[in-house]
C-alpha positions as CSV (number, residue, x, y, z in Angstrom):
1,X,121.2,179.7,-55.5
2,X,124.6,179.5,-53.4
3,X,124.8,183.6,-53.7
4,X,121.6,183.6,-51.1
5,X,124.0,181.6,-48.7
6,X,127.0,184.0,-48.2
7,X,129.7,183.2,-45.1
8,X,128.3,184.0,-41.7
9,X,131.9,184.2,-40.6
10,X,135.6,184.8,-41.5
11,X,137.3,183.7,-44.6
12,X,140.7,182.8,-43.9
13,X,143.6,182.1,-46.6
14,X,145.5,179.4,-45.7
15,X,148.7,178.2,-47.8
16,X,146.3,179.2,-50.5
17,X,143.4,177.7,-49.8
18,X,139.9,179.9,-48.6
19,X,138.9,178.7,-45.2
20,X,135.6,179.4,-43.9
21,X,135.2,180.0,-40.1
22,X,132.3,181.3,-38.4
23,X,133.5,181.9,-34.7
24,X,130.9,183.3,-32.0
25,X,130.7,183.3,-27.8
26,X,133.3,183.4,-25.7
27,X,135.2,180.9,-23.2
28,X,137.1,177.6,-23.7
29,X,137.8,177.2,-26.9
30,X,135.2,174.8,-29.0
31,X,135.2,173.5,-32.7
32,X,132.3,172.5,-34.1
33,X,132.9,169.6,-37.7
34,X,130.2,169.0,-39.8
35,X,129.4,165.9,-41.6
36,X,128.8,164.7,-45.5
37,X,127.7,166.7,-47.5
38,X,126.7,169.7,-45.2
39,X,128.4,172.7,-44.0
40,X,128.6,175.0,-40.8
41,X,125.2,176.3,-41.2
42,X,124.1,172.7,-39.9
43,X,125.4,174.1,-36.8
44,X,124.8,177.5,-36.5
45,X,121.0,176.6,-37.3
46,X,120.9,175.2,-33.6
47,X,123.5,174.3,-31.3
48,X,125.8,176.9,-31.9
49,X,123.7,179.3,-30.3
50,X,123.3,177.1,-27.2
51,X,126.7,176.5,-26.7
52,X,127.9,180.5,-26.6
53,X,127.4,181.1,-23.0
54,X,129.9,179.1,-22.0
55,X,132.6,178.4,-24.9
56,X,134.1,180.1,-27.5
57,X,132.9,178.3,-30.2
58,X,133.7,177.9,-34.2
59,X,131.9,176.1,-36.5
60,X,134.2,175.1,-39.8
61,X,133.6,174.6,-43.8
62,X,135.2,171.5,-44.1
63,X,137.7,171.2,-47.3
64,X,135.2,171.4,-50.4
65,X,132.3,172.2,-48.5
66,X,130.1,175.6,-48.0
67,X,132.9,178.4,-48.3
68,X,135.8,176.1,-48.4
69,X,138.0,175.4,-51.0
70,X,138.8,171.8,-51.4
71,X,142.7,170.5,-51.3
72,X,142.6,168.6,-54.3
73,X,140.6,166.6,-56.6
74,X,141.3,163.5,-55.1
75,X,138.7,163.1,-52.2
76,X,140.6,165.0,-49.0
77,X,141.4,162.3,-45.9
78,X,140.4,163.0,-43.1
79,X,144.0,163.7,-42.0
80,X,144.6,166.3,-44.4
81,X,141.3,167.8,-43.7
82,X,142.2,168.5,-40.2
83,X,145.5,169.6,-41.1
84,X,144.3,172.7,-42.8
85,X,141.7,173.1,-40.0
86,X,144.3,173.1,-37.5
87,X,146.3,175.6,-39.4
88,X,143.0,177.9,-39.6
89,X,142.6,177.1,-35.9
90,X,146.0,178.7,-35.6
91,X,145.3,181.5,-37.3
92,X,142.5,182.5,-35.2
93,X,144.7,182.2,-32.0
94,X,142.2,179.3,-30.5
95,X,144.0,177.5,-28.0
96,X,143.6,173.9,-27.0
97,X,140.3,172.8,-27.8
98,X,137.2,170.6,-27.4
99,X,136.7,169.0,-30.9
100,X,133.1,168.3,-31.9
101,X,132.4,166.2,-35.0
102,X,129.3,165.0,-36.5
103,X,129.0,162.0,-38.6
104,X,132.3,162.6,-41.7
105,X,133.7,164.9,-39.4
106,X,133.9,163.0,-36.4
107,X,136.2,160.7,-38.4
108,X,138.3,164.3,-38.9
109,X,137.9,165.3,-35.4
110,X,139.7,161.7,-34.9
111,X,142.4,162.6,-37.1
112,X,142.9,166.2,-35.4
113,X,143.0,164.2,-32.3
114,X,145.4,161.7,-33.8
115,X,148.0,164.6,-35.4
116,X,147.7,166.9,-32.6
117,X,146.9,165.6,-29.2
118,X,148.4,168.2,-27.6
119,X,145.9,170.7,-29.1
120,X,143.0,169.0,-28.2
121,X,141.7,168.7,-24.9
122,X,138.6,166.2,-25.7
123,X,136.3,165.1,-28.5
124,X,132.5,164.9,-29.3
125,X,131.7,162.3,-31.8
126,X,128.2,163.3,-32.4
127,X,126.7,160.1,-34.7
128,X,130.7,159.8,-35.6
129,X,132.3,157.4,-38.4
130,X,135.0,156.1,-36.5
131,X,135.3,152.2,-37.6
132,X,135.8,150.2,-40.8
133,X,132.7,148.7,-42.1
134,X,131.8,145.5,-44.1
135,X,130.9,146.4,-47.5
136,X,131.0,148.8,-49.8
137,X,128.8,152.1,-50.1
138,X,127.0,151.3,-53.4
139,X,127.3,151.6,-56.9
140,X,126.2,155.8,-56.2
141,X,129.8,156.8,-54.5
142,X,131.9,153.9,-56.8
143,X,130.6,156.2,-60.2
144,X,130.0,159.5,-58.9
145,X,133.7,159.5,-57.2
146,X,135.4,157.9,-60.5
147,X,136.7,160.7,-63.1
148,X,133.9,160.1,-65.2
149,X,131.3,160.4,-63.2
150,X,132.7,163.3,-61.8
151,X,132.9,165.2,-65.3
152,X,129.7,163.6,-66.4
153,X,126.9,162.6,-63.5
154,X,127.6,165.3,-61.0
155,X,126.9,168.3,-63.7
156,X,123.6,166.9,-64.6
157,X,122.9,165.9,-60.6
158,X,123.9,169.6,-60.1
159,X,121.6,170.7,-63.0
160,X,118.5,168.7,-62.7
161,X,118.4,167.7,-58.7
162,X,114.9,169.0,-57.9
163,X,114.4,170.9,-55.0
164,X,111.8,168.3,-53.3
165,X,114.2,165.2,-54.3
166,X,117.2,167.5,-51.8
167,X,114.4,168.0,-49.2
168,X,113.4,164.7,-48.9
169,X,117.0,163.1,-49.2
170,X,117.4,165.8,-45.8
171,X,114.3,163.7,-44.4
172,X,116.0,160.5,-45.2
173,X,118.9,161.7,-43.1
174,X,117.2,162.7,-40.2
175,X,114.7,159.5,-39.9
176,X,112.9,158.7,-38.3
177,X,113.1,162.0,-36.3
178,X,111.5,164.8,-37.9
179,X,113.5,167.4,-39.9
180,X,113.2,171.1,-37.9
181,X,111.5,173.4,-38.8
182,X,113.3,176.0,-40.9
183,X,116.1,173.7,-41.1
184,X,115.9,173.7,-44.8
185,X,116.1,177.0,-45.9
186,X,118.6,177.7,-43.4
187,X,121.2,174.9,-44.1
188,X,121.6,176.2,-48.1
189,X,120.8,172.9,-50.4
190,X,122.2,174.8,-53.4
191,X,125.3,175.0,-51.2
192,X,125.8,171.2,-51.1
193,X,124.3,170.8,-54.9
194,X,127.5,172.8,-56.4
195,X,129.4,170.4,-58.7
196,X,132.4,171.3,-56.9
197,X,130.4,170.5,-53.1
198,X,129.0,167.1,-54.9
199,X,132.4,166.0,-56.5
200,X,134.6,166.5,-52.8
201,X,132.2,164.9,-50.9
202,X,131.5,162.1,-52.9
203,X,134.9,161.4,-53.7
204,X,135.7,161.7,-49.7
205,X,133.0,159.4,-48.4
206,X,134.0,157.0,-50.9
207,X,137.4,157.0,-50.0
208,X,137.3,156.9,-46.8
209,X,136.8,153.5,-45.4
210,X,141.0,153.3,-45.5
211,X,141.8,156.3,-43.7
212,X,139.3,154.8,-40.6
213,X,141.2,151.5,-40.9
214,X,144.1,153.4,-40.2
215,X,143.5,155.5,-37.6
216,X,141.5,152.7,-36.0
217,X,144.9,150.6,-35.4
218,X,146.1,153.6,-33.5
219,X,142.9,155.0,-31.4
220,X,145.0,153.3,-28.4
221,X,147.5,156.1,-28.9
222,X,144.4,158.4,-27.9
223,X,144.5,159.8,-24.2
224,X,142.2,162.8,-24.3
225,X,138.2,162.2,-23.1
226,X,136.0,161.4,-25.1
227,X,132.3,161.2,-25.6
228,X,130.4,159.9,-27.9
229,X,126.7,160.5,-28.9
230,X,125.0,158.0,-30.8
231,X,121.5,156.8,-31.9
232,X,120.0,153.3,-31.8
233,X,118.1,153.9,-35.0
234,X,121.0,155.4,-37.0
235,X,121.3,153.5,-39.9
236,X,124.0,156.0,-42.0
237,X,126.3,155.1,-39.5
238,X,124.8,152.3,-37.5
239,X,125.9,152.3,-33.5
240,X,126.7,148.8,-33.8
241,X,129.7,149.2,-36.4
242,X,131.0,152.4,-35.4
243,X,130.4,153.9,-31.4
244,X,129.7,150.6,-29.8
245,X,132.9,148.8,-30.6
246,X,134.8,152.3,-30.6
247,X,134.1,152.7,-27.3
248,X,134.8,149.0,-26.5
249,X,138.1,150.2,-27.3
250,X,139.3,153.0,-25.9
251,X,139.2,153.0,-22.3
252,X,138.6,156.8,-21.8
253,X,135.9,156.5,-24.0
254,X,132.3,157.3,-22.9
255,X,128.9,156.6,-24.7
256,X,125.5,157.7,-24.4
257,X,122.9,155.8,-26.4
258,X,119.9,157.5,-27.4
259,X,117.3,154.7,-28.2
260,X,115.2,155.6,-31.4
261,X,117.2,158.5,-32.2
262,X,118.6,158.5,-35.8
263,X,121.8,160.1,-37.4
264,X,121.3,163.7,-36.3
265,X,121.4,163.3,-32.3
266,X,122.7,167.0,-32.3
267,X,118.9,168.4,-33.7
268,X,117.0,165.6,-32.5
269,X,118.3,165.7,-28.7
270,X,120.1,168.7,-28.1
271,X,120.2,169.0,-24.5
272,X,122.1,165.7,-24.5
273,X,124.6,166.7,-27.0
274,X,124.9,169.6,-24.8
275,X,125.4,167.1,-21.9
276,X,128.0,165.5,-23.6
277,X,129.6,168.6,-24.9
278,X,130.1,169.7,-21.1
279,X,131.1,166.7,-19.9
280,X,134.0,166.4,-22.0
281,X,135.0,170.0,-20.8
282,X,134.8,169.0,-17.5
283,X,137.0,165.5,-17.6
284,X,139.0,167.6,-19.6
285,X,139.7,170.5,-17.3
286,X,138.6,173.5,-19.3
287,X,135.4,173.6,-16.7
């Protein structure tokens, strides 16, 4: 139930909206963006805790995920996401920052980038969406996102999901690496199985293929470093749509392929998101 998964942080209010932040070490400042469907816990399972040392780090709800509120029931953009992020960021008094986003919310970290490039010093795509794709997602986001589906399919997801059908959806996710061990019970499925979790992420997923084609016509305005992190065998967001011709693209752009690594580089080779992580400091000054 979500009530075993309480906030490990602060809960801001922010022009009326509950923020969740969950801030911990101390240095340069470092914000960590989850992706789809998850929330900070993905973080503070792992690589959180090795980053402390040497950064100040937070680690975010995104809008209408774990302890955040969602924006509106119209599937947040990226854009807006990071505009109440920033505005959270504010209120914490973190300064100009390293932006670390995995997967959804490396499109956001983007977009922060994008609104704010004086605020951010670098960014971390960690498995990142950053391109438009060919295609659509499948008939799953087109019903789930509509108004119907929303008020009708997501209750009985919600309802009836059974725990094993979550777990092995997380396996699906991590393939072919191996899901950690505690992972599960530390990340909060019920968190993500919330109508309220289910309809804002479905509805942002599915709307976001746009908001990429729009930011990607103006990535050349981005001057900051940045690194990207990106498995061969990611097939949720495949390297060859999204980090390879990303990084064709922007000039300050570096990438690090990790062959036979799927979409959750962070878990399945931490010491080279650390790599990255630090690197980015470093071309960016805060090192």
């Amino acid at each position: 139930m979500p009530h075993r998964y309480p906030p490990e942080g602060t809960l801001l209010h922010i022009g009326g909206t509950q923020v969740h932040a969950v801030t911990r070490g101390a240095g340069p400042d470092l914000i960590l963006l989850h992706g789809a469907g998850g929330n900070s816990r993905d973080f503070t399972f792992d690589l959180m805790g090795r980053l402390t040392s040497g950064f100040r780090v937070t680690a975010f709800d995104r809008p209408g995920h774990g302890h955040t509120d969602t924006l509106h029931p119209n599937g947040e953009s990226p854009f807006e996401q990071a505009m109440v992020l920033e505005a959270a960021a504010v209120r914490l008094g973190l300064g100009r920052t390293v932006l670390v986003g995995h997967s959804f919310g490396g499109a956001v970290a983007l977009a922060w980038a994008l609104g704010n490039p004086t605020r951010v010093a670098a960014v971390v795509s960690l498995a990142g969406a950053a391109m438009p794709w060919p295609g659509g997602l499948g008939p799953y986001y087109t019903i789930a996102s509509s108004r119907i589906g929303g008020a009708l399919l997501i209750p009985l997801i919600s309802a009836f999901a059974p725990g094993i059908l979550a777990r092995r959806t997380i396996e699906t996710i991590f393939a072919p690496d191996p899901v950690p061990d505690g992972y599960i019970d530390h990340i909060g499925i019920a968190l993500s199985l919330r109508p309220e979790s289910l309809r804002a992420n479905t509805r942002q997923v599915n709307g976001l293929k746009p908001h990429i084609r729009r930011m990607a016509a103006r990535y050349d305005t981005l001057k900051m470093p940045i690194e990207i992190l990106h498995g061969t065998a990611d097939v949720i967001v495949p390297i060859q749509i999204h980090a390879r011709p990303f990084a064709a693209q922007i000039p300050q752009a570096s990438l690090t392929e990790l062959p036979g690594i799927g979409h959750m580089p962070h878990h399945a080779r931490p010491e080279a998101a650390l790599e990255a992580i630090h690197r980015a400091a470093t071309r960016a000054g805060l090192h």
